[in-house]
C-alpha positions in Angstrom: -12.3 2.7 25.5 -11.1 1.7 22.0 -13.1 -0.6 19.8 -11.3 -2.8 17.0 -11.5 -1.0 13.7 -10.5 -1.0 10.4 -9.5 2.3 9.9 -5.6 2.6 10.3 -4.0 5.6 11.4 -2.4 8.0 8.7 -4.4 6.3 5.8 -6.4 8.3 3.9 -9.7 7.6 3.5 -13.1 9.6 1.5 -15.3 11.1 4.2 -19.1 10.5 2.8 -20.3 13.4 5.3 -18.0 15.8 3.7 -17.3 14.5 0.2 -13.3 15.1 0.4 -10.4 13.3 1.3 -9.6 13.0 4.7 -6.5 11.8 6.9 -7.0 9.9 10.0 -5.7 11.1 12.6 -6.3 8.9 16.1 -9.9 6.9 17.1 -10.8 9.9 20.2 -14.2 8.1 21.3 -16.7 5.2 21.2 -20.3 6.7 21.2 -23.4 4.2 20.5 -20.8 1.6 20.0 -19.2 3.0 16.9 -15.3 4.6 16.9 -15.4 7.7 16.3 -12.1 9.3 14.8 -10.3 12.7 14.7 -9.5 13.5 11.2 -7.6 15.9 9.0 -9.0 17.6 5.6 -6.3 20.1 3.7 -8.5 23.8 2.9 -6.2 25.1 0.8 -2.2 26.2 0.8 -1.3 24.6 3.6 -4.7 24.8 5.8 -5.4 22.1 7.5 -8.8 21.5 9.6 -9.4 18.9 12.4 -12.7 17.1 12.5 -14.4 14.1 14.4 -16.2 11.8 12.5 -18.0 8.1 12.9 -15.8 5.3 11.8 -19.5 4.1 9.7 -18.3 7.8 7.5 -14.8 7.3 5.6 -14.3 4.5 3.1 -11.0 3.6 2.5 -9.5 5.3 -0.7 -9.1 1.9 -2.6 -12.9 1.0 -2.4 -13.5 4.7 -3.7 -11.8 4.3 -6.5 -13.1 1.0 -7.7 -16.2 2.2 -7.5 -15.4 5.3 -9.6 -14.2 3.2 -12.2 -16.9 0.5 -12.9 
């Protein structure tokens, strides 16, 4: 079952429960009412890692960087 969401596929987006940049991937489950989403982190040259993660943990990279710069 797929629940509306902001998060769009391919964005990018700062995971709070990892503190790095993350790519979404595709929303895999609803658990407790909340979309949770497969995500991709880069490790280093080339490595790539797959992750699930609650919708309520990745702020959209705009947001993120207005609040680095105030």
């Amino acid at each position: 079952m797929k629940v509306k969401s902001s998060i769009e596929r391919g964005a990018d987006y700062l995971c709070t429960k990892l503190g790095q940049v993350v790519t979404a991937i595709e929303q895999v489950a609803v658990v407790k009412g909340l979309a949770m989403w497969e995500v991709e982190r880069k490790i280093g040259n080339g490595i790539r890692r797959r992750l699930i993660v609650s919708e309520r943990s990745l702020v959209p990279m705009r947001l993120s960087m207005a609040g680095g710069l105030a």
